[in-house]
Legacy VTK file of the C-alpha trace (Angstrom):
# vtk DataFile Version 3.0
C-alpha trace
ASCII
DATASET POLYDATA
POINTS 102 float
47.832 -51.136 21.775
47.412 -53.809 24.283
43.500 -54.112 23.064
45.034 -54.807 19.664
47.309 -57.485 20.611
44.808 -58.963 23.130
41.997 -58.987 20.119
45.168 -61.085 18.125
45.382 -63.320 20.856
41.934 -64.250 20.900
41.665 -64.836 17.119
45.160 -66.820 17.190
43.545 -69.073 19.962
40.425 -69.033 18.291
41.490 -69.837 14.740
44.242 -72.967 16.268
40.690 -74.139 17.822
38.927 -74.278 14.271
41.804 -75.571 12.284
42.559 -78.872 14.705
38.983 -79.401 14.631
38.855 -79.396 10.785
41.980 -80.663 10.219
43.918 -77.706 8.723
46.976 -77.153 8.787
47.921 -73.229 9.070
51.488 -73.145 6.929
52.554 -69.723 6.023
50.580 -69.809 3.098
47.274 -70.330 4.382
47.255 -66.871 6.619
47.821 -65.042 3.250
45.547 -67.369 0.906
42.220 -66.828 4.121
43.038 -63.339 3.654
42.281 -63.536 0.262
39.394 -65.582 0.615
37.862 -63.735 3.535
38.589 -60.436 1.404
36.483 -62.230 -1.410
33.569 -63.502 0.361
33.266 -59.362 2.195
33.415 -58.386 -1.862
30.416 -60.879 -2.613
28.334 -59.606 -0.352
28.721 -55.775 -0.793
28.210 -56.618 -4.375
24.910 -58.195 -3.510
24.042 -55.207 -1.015
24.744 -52.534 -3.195
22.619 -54.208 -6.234
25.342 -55.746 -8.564
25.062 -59.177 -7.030
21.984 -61.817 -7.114
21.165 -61.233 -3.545
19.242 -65.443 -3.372
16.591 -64.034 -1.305
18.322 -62.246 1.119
17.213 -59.135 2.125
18.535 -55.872 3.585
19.178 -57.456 7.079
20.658 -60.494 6.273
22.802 -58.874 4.221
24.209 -55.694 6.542
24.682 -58.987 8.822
26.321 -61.236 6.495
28.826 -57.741 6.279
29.772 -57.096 9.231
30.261 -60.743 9.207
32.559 -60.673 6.529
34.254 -57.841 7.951
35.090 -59.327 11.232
36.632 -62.294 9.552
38.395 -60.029 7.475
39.675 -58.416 10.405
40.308 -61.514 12.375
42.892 -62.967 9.004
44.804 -59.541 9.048
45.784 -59.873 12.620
46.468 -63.516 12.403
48.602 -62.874 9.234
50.199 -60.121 11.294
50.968 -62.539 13.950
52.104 -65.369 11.986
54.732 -63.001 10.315
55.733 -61.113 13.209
54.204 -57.875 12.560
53.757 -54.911 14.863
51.012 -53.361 14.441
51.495 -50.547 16.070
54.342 -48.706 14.449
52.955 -49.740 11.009
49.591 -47.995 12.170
51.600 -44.768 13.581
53.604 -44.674 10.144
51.014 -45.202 8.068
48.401 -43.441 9.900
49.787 -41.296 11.702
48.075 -41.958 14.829
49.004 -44.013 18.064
46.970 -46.643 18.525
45.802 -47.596 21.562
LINES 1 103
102 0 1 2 3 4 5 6 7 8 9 10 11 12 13 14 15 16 17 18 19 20 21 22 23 24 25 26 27 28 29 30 31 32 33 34 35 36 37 38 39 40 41 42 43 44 45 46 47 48 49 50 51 52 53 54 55 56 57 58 59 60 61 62 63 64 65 66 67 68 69 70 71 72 73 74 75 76 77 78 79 80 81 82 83 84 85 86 87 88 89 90 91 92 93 94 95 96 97 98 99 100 101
């Protein structure tokens, strides 16, 4: 589990970094709403990889890139959403999953 909260860490520090240099401010709704967003923009692109999306040129490797991409922001939103709202992870994970993470 501490790999899990260390990753957190790192996108917490890493997403404070992008929002004061944009100017964002990250209120409780903005975890949930990037979530969304970032959950969209992983849709787009599978849609374009698996032929139900115009794909603008891209081919195979730009797309499997664009992805996992997608998927790591994806990733990175969930744990800062689970931060932000106080979370644990792990329990959720050994409820849910029934596995415990480590």
């Amino acid at each position: 589990m501490k790999h899990l909260i260390g990753l957190a860490g790192q996108f917490e520090e890493a997403s404070k970094r992008y929002a004061a240099a944009n100017g964002i401010t990250r209120n409780d709704d903005w975890f949930i709403l990037k979530l969304q967003e970032e959950l969209g923009e992983l849709t787009q692109v599978w849609m374009k990889l698996t032929g139900r999306g115009r794909r603008r040129g891209l081919g195979e490797t730009e797309l499997r890139e664009a992805l996992a991409d997608e998927t790591a922001d994806l990733l990175g939103h969930i744990l800062l959403f689970a931060t932000r709202n106080g979370i644990e992870l792990a329990p959720a994970i050994a409820r849910k999953w029934r596995f415990e993470p480590i």
